[in-house]
One Martini backbone bead per residue (centre of mass of N, CA, C, O) as a GRO file, in nm:
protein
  208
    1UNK     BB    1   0.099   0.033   0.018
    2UNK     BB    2   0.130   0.316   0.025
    3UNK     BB    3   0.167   0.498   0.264
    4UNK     BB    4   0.370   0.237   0.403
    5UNK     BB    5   0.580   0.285   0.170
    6UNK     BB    6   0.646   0.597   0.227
    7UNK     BB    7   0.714   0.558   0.576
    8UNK     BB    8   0.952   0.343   0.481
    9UNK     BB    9   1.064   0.465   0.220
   10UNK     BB   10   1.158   0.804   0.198
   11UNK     BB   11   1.402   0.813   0.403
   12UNK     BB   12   1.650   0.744   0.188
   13UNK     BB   13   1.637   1.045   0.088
   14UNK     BB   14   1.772   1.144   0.392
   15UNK     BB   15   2.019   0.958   0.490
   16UNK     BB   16   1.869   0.686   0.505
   17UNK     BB   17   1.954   0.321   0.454
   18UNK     BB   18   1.717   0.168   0.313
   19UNK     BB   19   1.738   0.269   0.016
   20UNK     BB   20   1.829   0.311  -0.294
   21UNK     BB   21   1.880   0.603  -0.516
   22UNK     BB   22   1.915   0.506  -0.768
   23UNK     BB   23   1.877   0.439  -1.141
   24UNK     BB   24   2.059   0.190  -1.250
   25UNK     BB   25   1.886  -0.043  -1.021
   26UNK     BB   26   1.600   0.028  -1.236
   27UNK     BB   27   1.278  -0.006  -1.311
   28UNK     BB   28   0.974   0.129  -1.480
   29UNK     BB   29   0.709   0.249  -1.523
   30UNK     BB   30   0.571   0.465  -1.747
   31UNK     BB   31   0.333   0.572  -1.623
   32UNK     BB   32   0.424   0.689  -1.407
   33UNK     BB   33   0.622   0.896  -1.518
   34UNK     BB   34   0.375   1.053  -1.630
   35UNK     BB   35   0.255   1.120  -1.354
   36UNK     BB   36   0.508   1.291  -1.221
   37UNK     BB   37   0.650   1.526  -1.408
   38UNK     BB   38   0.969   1.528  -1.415
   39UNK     BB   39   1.188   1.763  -1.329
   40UNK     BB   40   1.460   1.946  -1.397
   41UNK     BB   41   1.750   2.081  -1.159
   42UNK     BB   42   2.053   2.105  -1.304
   43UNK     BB   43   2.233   1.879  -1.182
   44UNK     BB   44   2.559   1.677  -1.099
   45UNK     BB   45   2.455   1.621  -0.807
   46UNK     BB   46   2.195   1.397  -0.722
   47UNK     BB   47   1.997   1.325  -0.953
   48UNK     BB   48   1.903   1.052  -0.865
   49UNK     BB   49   1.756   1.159  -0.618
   50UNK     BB   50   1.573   1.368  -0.765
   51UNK     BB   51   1.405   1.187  -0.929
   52UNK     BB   52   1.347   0.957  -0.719
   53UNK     BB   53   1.158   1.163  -0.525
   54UNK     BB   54   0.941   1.246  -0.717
   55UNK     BB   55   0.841   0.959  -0.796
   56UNK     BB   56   0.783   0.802  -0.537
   57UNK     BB   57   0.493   0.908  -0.408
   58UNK     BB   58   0.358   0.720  -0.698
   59UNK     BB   59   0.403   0.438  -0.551
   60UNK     BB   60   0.227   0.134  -0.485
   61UNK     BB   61   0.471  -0.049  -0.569
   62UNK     BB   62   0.761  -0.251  -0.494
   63UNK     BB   63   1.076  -0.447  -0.568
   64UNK     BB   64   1.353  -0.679  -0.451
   65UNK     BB   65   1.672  -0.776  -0.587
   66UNK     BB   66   1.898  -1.027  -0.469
   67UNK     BB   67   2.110  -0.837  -0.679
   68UNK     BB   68   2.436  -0.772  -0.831
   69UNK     BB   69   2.450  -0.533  -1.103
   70UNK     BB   70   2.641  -0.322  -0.969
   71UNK     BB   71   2.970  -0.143  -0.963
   72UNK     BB   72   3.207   0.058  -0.806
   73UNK     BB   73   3.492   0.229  -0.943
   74UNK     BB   74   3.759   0.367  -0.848
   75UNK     BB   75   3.702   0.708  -0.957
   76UNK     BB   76   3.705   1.000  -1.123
   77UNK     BB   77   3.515   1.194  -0.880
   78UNK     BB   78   3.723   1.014  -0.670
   79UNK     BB   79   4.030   1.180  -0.790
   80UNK     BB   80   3.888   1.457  -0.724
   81UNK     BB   81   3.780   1.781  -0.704
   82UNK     BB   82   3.448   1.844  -0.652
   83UNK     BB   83   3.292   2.193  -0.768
   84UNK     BB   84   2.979   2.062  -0.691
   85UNK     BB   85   2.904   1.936  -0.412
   86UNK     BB   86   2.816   2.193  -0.262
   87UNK     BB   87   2.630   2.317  -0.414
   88UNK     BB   88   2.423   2.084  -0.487
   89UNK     BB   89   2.355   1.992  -0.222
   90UNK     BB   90   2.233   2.277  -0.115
   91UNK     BB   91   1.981   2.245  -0.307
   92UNK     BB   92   1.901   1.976  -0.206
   93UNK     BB   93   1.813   2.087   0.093
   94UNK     BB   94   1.614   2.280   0.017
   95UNK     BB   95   1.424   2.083  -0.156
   96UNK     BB   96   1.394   1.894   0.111
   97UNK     BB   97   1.255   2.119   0.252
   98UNK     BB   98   1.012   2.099   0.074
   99UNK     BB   99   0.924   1.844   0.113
  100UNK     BB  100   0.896   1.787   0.411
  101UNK     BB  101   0.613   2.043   0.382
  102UNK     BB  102   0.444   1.861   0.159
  103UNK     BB  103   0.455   1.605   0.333
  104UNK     BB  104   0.482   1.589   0.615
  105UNK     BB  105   0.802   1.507   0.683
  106UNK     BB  106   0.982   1.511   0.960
  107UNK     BB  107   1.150   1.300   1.026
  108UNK     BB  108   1.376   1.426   0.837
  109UNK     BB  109   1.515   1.710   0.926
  110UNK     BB  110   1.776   1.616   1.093
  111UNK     BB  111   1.911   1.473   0.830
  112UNK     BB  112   1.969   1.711   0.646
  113UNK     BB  113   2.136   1.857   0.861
  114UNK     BB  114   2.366   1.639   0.856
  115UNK     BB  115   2.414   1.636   0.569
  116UNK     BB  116   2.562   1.933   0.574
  117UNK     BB  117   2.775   1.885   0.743
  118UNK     BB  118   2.901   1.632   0.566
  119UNK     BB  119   2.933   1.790   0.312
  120UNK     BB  120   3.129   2.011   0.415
  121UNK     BB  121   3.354   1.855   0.535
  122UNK     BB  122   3.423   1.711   0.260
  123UNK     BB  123   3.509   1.949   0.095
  124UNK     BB  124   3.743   2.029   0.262
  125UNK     BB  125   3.900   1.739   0.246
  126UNK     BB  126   3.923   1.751  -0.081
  127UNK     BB  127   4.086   2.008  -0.060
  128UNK     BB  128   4.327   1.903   0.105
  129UNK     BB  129   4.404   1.649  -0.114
  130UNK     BB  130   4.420   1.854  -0.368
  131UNK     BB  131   4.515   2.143  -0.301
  132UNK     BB  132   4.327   2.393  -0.276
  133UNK     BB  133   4.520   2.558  -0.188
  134UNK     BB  134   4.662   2.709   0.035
  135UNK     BB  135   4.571   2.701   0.399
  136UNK     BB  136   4.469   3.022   0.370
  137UNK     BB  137   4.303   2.944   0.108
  138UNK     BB  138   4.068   2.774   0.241
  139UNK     BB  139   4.021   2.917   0.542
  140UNK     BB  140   3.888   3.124   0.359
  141UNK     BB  141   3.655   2.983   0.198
  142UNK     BB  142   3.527   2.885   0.480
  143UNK     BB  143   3.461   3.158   0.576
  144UNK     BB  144   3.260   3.218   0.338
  145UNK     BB  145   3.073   2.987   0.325
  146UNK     BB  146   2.977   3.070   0.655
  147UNK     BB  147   2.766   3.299   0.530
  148UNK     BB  148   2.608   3.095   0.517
  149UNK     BB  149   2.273   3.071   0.672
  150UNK     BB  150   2.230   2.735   0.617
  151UNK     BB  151   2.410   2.642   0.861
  152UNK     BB  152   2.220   2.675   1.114
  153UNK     BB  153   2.044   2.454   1.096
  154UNK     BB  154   2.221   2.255   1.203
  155UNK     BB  155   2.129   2.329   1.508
  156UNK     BB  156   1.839   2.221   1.506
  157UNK     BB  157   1.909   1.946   1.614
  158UNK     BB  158   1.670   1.734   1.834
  159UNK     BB  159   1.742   1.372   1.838
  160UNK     BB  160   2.057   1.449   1.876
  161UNK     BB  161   2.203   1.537   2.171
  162UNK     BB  162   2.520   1.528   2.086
  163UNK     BB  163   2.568   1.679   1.799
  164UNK     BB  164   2.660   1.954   1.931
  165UNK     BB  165   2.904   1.852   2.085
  166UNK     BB  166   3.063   1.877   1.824
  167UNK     BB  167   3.305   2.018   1.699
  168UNK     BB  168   3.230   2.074   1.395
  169UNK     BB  169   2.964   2.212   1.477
  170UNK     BB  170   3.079   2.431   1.727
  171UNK     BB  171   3.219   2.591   1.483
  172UNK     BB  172   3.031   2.670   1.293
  173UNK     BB  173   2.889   2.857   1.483
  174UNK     BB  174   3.172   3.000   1.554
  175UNK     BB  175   3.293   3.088   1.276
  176UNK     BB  176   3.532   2.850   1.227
  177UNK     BB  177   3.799   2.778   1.025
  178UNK     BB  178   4.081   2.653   1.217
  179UNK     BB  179   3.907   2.428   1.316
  180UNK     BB  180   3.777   2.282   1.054
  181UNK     BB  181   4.029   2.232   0.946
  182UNK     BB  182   4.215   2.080   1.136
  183UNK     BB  183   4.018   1.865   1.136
  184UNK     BB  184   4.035   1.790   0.827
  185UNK     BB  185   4.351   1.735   0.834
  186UNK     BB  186   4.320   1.478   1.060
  187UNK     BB  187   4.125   1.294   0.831
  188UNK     BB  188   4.337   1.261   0.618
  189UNK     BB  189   4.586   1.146   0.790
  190UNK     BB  190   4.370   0.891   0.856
  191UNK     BB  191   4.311   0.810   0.509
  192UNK     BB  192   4.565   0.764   0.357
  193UNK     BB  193   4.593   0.414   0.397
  194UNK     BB  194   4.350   0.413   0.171
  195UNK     BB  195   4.398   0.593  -0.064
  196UNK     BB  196   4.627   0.437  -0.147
  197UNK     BB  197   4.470   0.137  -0.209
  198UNK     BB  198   4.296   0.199  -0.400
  199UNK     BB  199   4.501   0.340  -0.591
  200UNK     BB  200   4.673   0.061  -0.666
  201UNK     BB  201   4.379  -0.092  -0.715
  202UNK     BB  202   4.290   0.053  -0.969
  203UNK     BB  203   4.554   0.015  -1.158
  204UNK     BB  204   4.552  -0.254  -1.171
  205UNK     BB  205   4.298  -0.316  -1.313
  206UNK     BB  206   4.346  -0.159  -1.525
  207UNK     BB  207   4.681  -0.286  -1.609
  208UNK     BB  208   4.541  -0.603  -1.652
   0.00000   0.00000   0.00000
């Protein structure tokens, strides 16, 4: 039944995993498609997830076949800095804020905020590892895009106690760009003998 199929799975489309958002892994009826009137977004991040959450609530019935017909491999927009990442994320944000209260969904609304968090960080981090700039100029930009004030959102998460006394948190709050660009700073040299070992494997495949 539709009802209960969206109050169970529309949660994935919202940063908890419990079904893949993906395109490339589904099969659709025309109908459906034709009934949901799905509009592109202009994005380049995230475009399958924009595509069927539009679709979703038009679903009275899915299938999962217990099948791994793809798989990902190390390697494109995972090997280089993408400059389209925090802006397409953020506008997907705002996006899900809005289906949020279309559809009358509140219990996403801290997974959203958490997932900007994650965002941010990501950002930061894949900054420091492509070397977008001198650690000072890294540190402008951090400066510079903490004036959006759509991070101040990130506040207001209220399902999870700890969540506010994370340090990147806040930084986050108290426009500290010294502190977050430190954590990320830690965490990348802290994933370097995996992305290391990525990088190895991924070799080895292209040229065997």
């Amino acid at each position: 039944k539709q009802p209960e199929l969206f109050e169970k799975y529309y949660i994935s489309f919202f940063g908890v995993n419990v079904l893949s958002v993906n395109m490339c892994g589904k099969l659709y009826r025309k109908k459906v498609l034709d009934k949901a009137e799905i509009q592109p977004l202009g994005l380049t991040m995230g475009e399958d997830l924009a595509f069927n959450m539009q679709l979703f609530p038009y679903l009275s019935n899915i299938q999962i076949l217990n099948r791994v017909g793809y798989n990902y491999r190390f390697g494109g927009m995972t090997t280089r800095y993408n400059p389209h990442l925090l802006p397409d994320l953020k506008r997907l944000y705002v996006w899900k804020k809005a289906l949020i209260e279309k559809y009358h969904y509140y219990r996403a609304s801290d997974y959203i905020r958490i997932e900007l968090k994650n965002v941010l960080k990501s950002d930061i981090c894949q900054m420091i590892v492509f070397k977008i700039g001198s650690s000072d100029e890294i540190k402008n930009r951090i400066s510079k895009e903490l004036r959006d004030p759509v991070y101040q959102q990130i506040m207001h998460v209220q399902s999870h106690p700890y969540f506010l006394e994370d340090p990147f948190v806040r930084a986050i709050a108290a426009y500290d760009a010294d502190t977050l660009y430190s954590i990320c700073q830690q965490q990348v040299k802290k994933e370097r003998p995996v992305r290391l070992i990525k990088q190895i494997v991924s070799f080895l495949f292209t040229h065997l």
